[in-house]
GUDOKOL-388292 format. One record per atom (N, C-alpha, C, CB): x, z, y; residue number from 1; atom name; chain. Coordinates in steps of 0.05 Angstrom, whole numbers, plus 5000, padded with zeros to 4 digits. Glycine has a CB too. Layout:
residues N
     x     z     y   nr  atom  kette
     X     Z     Y  NUM    CA      A
...
END
This chain:
residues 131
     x     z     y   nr  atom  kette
  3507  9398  8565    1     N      A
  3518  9376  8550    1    CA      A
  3499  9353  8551    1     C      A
  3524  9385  8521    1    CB      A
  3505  9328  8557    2     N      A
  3494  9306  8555    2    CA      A
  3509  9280  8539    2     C      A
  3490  9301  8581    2    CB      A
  3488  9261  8523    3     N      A
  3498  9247  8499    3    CA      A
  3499  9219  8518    3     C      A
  3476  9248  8468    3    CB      A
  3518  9204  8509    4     N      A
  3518  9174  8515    4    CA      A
  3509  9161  8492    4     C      A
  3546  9162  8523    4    CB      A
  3496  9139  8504    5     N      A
  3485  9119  8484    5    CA      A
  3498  9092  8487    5     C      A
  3455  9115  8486    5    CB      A
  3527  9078  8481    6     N      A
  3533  9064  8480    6    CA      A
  3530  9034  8468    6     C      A
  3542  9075  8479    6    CB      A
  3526  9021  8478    7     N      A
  3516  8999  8463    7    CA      A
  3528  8967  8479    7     C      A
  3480  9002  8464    7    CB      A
  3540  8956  8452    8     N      A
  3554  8932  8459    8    CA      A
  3556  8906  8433    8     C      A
  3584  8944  8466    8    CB      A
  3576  8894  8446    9     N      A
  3575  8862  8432    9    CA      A
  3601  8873  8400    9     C      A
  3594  8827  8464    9    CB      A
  3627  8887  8407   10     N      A
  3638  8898  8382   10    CA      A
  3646  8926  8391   10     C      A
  3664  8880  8369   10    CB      A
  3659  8934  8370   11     N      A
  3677  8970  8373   11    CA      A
  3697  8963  8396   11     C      A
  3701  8984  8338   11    CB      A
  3709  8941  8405   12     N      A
  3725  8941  8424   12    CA      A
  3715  8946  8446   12     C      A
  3738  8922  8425   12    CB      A
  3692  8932  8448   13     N      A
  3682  8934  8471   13    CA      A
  3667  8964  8483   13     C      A
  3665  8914  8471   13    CB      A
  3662  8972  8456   14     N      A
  3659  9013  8464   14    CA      A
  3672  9020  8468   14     C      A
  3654  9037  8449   14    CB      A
  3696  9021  8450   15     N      A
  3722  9034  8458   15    CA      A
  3735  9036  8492   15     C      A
  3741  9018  8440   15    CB      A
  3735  9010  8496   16     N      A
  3737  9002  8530   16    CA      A
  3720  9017  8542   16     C      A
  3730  8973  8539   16    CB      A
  3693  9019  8542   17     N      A
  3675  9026  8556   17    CA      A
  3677  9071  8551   17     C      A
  3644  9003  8543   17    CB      A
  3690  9074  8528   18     N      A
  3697  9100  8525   18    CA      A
  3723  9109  8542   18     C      A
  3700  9105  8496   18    CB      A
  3731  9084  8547   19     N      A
  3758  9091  8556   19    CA      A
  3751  9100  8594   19     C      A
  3782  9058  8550   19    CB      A
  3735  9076  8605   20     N      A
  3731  9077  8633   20    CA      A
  3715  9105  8635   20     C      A
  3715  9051  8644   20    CB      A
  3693  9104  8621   21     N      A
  3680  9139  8626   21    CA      A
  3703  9157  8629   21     C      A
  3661  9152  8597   21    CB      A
  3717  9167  8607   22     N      A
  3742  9190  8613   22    CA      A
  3761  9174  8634   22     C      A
  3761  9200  8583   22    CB      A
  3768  9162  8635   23     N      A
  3784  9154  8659   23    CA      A
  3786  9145  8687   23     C      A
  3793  9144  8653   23    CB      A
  3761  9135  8695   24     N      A
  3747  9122  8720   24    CA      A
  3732  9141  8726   24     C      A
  3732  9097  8717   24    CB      A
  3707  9145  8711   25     N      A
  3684  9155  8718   25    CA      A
  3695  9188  8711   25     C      A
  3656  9139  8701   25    CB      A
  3720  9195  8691   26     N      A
  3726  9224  8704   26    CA      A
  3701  9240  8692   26     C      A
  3726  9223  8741   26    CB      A
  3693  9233  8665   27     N      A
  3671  9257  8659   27    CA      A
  3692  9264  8627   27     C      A
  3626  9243  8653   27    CB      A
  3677  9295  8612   28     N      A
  3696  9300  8604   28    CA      A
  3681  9294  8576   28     C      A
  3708  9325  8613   28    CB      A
  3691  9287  8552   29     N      A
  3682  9268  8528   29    CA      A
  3686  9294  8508   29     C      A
  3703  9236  8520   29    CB      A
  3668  9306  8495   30     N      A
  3673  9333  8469   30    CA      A
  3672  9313  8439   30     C      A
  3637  9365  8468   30    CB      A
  3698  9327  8431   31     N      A
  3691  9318  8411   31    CA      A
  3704  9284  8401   31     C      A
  3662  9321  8415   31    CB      A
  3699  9274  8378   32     N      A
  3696  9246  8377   32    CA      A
  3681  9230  8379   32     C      A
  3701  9240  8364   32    CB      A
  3676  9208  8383   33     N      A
  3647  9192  8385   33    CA      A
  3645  9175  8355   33     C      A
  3646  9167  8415   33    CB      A
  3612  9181  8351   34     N      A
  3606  9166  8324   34    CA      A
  3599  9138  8320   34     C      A
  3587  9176  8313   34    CB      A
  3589  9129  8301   35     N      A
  3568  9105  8305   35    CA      A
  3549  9114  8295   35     C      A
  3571  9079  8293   35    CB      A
  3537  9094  8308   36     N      A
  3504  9087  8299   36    CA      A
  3496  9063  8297   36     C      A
  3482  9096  8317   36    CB      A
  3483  9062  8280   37     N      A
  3468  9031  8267   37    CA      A
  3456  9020  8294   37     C      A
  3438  9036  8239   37    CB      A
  3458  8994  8292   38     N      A
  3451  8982  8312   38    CA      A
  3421  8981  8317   38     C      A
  3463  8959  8310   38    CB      A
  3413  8982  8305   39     N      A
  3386  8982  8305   39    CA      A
  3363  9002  8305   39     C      A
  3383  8972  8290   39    CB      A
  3373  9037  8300   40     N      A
  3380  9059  8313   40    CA      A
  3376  9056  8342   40     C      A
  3407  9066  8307   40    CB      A
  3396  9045  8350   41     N      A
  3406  9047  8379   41    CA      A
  3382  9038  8395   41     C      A
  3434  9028  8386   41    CB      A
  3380  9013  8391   42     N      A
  3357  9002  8399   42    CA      A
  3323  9005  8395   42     C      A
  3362  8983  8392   42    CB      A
  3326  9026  8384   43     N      A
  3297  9049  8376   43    CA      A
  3296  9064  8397   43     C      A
  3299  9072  8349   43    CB      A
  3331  9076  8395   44     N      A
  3321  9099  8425   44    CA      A
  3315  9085  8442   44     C      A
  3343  9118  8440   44    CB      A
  3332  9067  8456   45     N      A
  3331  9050  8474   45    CA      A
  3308  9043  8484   45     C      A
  3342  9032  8467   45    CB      A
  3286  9031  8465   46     N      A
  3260  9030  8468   46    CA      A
  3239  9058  8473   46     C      A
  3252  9015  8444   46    CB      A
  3250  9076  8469   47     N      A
  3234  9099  8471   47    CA      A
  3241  9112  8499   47     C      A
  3239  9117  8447   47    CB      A
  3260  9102  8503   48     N      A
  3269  9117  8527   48    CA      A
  3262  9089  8555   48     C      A
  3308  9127  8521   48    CB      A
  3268  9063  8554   49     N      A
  3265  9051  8572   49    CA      A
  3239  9023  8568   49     C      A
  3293  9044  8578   49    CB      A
  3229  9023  8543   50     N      A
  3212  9011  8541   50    CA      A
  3222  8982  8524   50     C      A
  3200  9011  8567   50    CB      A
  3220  8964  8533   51     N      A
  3232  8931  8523   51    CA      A
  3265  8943  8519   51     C      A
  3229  8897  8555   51    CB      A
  3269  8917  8498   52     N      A
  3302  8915  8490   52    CA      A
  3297  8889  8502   52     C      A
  3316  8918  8452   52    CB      A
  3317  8879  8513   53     N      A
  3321  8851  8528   53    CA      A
  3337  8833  8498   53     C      A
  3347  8855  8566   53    CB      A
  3361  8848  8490   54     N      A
  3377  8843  8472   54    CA      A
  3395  8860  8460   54     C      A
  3386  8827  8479   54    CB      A
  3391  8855  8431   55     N      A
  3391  8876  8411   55    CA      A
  3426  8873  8409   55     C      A
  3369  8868  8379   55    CB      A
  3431  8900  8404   56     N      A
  3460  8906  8407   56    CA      A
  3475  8907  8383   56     C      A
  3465  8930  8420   56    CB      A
  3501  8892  8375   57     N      A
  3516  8886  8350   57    CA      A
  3530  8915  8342   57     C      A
  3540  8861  8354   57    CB      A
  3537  8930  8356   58     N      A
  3552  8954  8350   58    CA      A
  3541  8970  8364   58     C      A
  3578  8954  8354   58    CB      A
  3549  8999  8367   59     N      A
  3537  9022  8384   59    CA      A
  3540  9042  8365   59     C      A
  3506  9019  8397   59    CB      A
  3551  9068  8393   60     N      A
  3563  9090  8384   60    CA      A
  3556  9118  8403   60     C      A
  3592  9083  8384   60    CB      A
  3553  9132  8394   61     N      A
  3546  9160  8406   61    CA      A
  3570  9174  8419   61     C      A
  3535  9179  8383   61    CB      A
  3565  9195  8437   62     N      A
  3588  9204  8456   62    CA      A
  3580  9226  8468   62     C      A
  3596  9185  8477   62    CB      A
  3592  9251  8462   63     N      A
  3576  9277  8472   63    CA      A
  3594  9286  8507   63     C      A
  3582  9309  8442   63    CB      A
  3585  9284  8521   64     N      A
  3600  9289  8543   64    CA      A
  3592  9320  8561   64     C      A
  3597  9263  8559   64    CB      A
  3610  9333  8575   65     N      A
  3603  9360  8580   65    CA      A
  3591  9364  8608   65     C      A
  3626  9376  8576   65    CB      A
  3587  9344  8622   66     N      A
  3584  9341  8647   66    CA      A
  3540  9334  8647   66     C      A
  3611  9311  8658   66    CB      A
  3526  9351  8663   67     N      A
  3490  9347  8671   67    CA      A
  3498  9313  8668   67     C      A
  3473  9361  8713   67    CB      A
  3464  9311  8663   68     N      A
  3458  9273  8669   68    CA      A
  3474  9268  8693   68     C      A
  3419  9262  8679   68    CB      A
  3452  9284  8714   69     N      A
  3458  9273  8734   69    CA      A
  3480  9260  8749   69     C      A
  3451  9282  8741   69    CB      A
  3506  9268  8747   70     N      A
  3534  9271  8753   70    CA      A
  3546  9254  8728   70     C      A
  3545  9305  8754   70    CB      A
  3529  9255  8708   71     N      A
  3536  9231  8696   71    CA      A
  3536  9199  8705   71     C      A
  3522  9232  8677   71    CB      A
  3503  9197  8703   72     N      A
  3500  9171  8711   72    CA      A
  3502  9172  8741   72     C      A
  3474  9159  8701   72    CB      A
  3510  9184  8760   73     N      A
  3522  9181  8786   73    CA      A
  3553  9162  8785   73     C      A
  3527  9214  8798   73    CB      A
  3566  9177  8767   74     N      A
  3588  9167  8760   74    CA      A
  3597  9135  8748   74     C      A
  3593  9185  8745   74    CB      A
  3577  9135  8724   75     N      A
  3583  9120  8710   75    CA      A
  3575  9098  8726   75     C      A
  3575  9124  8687   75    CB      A
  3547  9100  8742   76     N      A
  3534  9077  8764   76    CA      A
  3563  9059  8781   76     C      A
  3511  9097  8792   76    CB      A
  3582  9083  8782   77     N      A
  3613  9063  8804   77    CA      A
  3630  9043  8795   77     C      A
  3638  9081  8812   77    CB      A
  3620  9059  8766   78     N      A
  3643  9043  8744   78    CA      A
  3629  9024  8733   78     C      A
  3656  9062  8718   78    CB      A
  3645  8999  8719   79     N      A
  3634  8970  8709   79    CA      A
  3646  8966  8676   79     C      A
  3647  8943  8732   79    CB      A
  3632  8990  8662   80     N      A
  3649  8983  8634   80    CA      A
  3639  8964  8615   80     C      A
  3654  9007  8618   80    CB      A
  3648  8950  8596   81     N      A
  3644  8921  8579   81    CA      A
  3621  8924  8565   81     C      A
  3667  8913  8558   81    CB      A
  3605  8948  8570   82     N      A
  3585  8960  8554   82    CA      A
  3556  8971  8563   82     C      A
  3597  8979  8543   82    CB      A
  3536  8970  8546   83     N      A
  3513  8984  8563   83    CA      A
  3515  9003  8549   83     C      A
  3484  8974  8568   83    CB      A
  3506  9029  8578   84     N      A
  3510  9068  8577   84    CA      A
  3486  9072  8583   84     C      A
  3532  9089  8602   84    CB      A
  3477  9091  8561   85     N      A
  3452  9105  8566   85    CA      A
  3459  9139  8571   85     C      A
  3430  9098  8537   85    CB      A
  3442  9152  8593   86     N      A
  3454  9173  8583   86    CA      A
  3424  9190  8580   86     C      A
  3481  9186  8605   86    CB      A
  3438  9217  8555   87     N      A
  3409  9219  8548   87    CA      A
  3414  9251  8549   87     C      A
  3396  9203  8517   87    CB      A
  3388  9267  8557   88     N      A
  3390  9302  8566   88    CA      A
  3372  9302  8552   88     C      A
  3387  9317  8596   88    CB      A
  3368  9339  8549   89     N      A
  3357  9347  8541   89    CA      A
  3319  9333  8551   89     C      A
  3370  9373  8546   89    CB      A
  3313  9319  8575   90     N      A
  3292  9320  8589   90    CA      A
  3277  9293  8565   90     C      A
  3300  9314  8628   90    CB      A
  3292  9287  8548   91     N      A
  3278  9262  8527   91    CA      A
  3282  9280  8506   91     C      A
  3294  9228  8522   91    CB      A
  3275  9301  8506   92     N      A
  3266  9328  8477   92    CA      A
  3277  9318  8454   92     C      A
  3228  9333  8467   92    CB      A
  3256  9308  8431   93     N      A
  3261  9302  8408   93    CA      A
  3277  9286  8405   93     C      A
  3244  9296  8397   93    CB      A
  3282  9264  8419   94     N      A
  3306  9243  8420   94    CA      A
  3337  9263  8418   94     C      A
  3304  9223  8455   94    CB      A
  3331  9275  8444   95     N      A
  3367  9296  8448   95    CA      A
  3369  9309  8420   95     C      A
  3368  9330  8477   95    CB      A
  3351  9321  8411   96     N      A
  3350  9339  8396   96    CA      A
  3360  9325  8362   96     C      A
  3320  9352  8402   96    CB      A
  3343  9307  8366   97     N      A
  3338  9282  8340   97    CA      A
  3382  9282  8334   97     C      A
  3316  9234  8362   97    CB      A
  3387  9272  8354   98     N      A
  3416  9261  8367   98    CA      A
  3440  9279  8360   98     C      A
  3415  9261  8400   98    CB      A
  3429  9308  8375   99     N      A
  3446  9328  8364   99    CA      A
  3453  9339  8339   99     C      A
  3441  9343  8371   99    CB      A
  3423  9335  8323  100     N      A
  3425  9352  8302  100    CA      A
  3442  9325  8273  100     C      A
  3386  9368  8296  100    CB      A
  3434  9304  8283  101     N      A
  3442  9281  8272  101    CA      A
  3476  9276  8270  101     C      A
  3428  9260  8287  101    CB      A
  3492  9273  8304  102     N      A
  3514  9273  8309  102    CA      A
  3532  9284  8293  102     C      A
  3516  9282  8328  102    CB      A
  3533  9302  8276  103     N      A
  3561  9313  8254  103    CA      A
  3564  9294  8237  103     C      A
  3558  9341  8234  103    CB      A
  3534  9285  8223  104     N      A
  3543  9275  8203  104    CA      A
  3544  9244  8209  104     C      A
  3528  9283  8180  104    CB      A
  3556  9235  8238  105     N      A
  3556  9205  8234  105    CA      A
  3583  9196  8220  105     C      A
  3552  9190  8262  105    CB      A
  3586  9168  8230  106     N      A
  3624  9164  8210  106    CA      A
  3629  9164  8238  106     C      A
  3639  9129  8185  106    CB      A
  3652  9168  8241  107     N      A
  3677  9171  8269  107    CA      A
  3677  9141  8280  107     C      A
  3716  9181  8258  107    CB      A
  3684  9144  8305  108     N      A
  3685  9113  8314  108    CA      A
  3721  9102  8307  108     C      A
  3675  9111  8354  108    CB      A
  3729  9104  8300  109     N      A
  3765  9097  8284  109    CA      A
  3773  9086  8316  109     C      A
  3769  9063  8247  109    CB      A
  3808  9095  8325  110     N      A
  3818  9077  8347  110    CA      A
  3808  9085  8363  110     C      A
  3816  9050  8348  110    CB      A
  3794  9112  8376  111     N      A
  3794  9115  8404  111    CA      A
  3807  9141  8410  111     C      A
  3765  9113  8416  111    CB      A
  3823  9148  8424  112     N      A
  3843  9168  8436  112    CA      A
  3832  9167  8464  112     C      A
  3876  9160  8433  112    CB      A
  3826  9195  8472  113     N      A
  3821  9209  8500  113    CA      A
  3855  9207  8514  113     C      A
  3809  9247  8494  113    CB      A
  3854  9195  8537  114     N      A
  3873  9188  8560  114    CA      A
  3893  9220  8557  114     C      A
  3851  9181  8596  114    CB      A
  3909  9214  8560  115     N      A
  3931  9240  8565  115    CA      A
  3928  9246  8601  115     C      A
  3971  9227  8555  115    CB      A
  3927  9272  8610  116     N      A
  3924  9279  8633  116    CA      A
  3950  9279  8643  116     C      A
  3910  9303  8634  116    CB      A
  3951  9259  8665  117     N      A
  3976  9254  8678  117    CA      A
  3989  9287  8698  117     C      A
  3968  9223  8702  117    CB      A
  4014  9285  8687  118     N      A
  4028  9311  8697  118    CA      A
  4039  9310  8723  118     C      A
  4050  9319  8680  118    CB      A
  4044  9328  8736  119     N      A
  4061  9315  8762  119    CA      A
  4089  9340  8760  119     C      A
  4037  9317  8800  119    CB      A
  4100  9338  8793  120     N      A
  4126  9366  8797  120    CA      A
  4108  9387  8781  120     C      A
  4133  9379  8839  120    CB      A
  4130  9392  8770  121     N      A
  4142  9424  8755  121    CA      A
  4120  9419  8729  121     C      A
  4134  9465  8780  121    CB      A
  4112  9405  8722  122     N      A
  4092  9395  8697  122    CA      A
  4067  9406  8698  122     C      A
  4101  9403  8670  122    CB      A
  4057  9402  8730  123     N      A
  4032  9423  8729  123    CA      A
  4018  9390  8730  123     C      A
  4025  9453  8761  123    CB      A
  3989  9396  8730  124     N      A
  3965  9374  8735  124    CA      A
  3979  9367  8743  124     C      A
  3941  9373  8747  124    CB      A
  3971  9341  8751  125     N      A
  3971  9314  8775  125    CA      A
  3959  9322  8799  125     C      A
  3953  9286  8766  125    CB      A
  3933  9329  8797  126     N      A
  3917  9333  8816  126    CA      A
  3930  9356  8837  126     C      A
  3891  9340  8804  126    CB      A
  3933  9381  8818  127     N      A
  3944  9400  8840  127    CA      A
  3963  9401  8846  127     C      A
  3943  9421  8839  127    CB      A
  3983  9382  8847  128     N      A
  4000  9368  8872  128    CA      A
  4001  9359  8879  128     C      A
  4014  9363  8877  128    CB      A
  3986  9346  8902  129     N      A
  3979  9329  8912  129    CA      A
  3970  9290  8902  129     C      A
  3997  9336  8926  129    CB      A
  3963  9289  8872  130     N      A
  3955  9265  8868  130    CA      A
  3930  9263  8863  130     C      A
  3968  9255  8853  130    CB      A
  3919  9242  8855  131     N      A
  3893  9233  8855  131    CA      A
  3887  9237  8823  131     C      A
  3890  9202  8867  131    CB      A
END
């Protein structure tokens, strides 16, 4: 399991950017995503990449089931309205800090996971021949 660190200008603009991860980038989202104080965000942020260029108005957490790596492989294709951090176990106290924190955030309100498109005889999409 790996956490996203979302961070943007409002909730719309997460929301969007929650939307392209499950739907573009095709990784799988557990759970609901929370918030976090903006200023939170930009703690990790600094702990993990050093300078904040510019400090973020909203930002929200996102537990996804898919390694880093295949994460940010993914997310690198996609262009969502938002900056993605993604964070593993390999930043210890931070993941850990994150996890144990994550229950009790408030819900991010207004975001719904994409319905998996059906195809013939109501099986997947995929395993009949679609994309």
């Amino acid at each position: 399991m790996t956490i996203l660190l979302i961070r943007g200008d409002s909730y719309e603009k997460l929301k969007n950017a929650l939307a392209d991860v499950d739907r573009h980038a095709e990784l799988t989202i557990i759970g609901k995503p929370k918030i976090i104080v903006p200023e939170a965000a930009d703690e990790i942020l600094t702990h993990i990449l050093g300078d904040v260029k510019k400090p973020c108005k909203k930002a929200c957490l996102a537990k996804i089931a898919e390694k880093a790596p295949k994460a940010i492989d993914r997310i690198r294709k996609i262009h969502p309205p938002a900056h993605i951090v993604v964070i593993s176990e390999r930043y210890g106290d931070i993941y850990y800090k994150l996890l144990d924190d994550f229950p009790k955030l408030p819900v991010l309100k207004g975001y719904y996971k994409s319905k998996k498109k059906k195809g013939v005889n109501n099986e997947p999409f995929e395993k009949c021949g679609g994309r």
